[in-house]
C-alpha positions as a Markdown table, in Angstrom:
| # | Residue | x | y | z |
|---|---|---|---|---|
| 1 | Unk | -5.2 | -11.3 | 25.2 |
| 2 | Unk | -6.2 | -11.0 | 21.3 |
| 3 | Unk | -9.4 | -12.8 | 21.1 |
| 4 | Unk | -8.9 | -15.5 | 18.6 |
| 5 | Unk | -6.1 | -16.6 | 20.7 |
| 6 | Unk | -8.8 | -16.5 | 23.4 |
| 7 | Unk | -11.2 | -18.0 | 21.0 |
| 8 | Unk | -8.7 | -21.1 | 20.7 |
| 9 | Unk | -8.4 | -21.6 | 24.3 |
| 10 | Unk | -12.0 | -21.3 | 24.7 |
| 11 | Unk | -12.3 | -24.2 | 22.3 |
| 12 | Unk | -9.6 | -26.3 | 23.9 |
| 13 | Unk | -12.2 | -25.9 | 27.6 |
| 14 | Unk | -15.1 | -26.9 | 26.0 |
| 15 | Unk | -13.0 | -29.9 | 24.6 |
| 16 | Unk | -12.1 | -30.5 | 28.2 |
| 17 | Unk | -9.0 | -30.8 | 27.0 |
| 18 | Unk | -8.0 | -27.3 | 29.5 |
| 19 | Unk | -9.8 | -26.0 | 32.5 |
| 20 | Unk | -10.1 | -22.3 | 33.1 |
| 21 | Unk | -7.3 | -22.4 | 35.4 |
| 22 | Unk | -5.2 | -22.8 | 32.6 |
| 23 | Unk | -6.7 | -20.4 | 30.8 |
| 24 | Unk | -6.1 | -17.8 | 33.7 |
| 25 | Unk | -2.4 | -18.9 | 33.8 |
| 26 | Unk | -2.0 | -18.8 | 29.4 |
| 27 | Unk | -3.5 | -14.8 | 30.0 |
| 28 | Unk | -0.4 | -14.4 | 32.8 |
| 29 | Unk | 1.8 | -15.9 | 30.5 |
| 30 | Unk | 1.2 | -13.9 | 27.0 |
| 31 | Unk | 1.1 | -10.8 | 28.7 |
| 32 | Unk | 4.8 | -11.8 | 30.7 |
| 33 | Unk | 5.2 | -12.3 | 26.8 |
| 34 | Unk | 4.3 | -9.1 | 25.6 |
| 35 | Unk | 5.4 | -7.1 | 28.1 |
| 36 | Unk | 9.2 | -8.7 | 28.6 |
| 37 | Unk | 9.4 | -8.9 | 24.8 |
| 38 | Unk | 7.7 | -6.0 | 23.8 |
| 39 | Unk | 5.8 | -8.2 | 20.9 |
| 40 | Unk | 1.8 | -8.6 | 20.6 |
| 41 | Unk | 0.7 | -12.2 | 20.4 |
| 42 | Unk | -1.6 | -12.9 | 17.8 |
| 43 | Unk | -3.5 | -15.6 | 16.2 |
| 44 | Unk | -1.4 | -15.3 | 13.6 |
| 45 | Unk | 1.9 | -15.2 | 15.0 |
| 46 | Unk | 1.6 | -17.0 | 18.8 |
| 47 | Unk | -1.0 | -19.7 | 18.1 |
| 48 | Unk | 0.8 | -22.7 | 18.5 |
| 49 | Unk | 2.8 | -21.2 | 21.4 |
| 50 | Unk | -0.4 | -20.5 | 23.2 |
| 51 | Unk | -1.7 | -24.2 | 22.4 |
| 52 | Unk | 1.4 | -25.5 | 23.2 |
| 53 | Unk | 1.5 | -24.2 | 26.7 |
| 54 | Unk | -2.1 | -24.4 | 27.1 |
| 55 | Unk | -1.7 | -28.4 | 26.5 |
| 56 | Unk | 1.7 | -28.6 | 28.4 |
| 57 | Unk | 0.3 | -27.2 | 31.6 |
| 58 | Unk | -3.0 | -29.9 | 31.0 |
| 59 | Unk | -0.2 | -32.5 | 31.3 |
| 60 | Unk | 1.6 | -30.9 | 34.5 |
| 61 | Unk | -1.9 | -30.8 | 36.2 |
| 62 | Unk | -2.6 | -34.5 | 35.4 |
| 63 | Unk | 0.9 | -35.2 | 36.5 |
| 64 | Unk | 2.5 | -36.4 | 33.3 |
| 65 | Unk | 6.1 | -36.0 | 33.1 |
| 66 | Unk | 7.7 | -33.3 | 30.9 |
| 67 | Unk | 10.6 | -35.1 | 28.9 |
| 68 | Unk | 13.3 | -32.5 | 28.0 |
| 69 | Unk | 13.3 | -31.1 | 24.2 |
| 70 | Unk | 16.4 | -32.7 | 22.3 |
| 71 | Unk | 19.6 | -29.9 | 22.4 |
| 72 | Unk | 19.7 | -30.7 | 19.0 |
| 73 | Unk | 16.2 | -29.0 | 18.1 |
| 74 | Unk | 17.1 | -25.9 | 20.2 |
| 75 | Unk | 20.3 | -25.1 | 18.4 |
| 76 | Unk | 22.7 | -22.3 | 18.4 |
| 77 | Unk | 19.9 | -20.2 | 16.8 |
| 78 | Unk | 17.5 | -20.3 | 19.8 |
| 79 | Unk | 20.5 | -20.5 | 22.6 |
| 80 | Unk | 22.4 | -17.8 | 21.3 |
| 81 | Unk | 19.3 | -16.1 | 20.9 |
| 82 | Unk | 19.1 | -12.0 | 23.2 |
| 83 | Unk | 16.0 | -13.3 | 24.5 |
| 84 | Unk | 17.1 | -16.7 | 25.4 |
| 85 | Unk | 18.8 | -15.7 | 28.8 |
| 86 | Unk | 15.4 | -14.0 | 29.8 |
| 87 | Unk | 12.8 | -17.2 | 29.2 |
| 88 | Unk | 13.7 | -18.8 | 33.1 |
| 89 | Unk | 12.9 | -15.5 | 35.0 |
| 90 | Unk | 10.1 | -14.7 | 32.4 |
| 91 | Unk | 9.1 | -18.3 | 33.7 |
| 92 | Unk | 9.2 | -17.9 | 37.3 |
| 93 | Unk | 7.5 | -14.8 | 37.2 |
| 94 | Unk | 4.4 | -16.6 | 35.8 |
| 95 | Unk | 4.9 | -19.1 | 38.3 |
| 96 | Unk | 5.1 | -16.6 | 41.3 |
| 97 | Unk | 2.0 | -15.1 | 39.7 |
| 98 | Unk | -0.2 | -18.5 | 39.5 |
| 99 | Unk | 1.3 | -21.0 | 42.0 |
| 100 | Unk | 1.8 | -23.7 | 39.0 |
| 101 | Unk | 5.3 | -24.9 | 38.6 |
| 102 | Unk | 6.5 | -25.6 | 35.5 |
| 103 | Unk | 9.3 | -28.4 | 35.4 |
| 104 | Unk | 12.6 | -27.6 | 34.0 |
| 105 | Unk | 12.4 | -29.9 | 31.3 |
| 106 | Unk | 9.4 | -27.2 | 29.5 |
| 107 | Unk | 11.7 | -24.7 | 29.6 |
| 108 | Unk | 13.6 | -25.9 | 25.8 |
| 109 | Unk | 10.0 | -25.7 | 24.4 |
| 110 | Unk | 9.0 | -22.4 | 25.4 |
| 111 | Unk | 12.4 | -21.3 | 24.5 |
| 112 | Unk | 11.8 | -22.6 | 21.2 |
| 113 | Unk | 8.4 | -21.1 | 20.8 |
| 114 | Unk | 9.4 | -17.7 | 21.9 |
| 115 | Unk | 12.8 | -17.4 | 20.1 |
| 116 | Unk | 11.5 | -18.4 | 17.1 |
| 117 | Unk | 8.6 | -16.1 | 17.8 |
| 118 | Unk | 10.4 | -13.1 | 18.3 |
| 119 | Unk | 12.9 | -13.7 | 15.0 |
| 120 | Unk | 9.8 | -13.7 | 13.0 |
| 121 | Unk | 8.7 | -10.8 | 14.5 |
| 122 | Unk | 12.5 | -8.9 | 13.7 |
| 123 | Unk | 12.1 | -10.3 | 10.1 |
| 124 | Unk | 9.0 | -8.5 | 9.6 |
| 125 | Unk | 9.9 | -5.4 | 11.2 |
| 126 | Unk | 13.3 | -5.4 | 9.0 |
| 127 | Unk | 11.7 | -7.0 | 5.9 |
């Protein structure tokens, strides 16, 4: 994992706002990331991705529930998306790899966070 993403989680554990089982299951995940989608996650480009899931598997620990992203926010953009199809085995494969399961209702975020991820990684490749 780049090391200012690491750097952020490291700041969200001594926040106590993570535990390092989270950050364990964050490494699994950019790296199911990186290699399914063949882009490097970066500060610059997967920060709020890695916070976001950093935070939403805090709140699947504690036992909050996960309400469902609006179908309006994912849009045609992000279902129609090539990778969009791939995000629920990319999912499970983290969760075989860790024994967390993540509820049904995260998938529209992630799918969000890694479709818009990869089109800004096409537009600067073709820009």
């Amino acid at each position: 994992m780049d090391a200012t993403l690491l750097t952020r989680l490291n700041v969200l554990l001594d926040a106590k706002k993570i535990d390092e089982d989270i950050i364990r299951v964050v490494d699994v995940f950019v790296k199911e990331t990186e290699s399914e989608l063949g882009i490097a996650l970066t500060e610059d480009n997967a920060s709020m991705f890695v916070t976001h899931i950093a935070m939403a598997l805090a709140r699947i620990k504690d036992g909050e529930e996960i309400k469902p992203i609006d179908d309006a926010l994912l849009g045609e953009e992000v279902t129609t998306s090539p990778i969009y199809p791939k995000i629920p085995t990319m999912i499970r494969r983290v969760e075989d790899q860790t024994n967390i399961k993540i509820p049904k209702a995260e998938y529209g975020y992630v799918a969000l966070h890694l479709c818009a991820l990869y089109v800004s990684t096409l537009e600067r490749t073709n820009g």
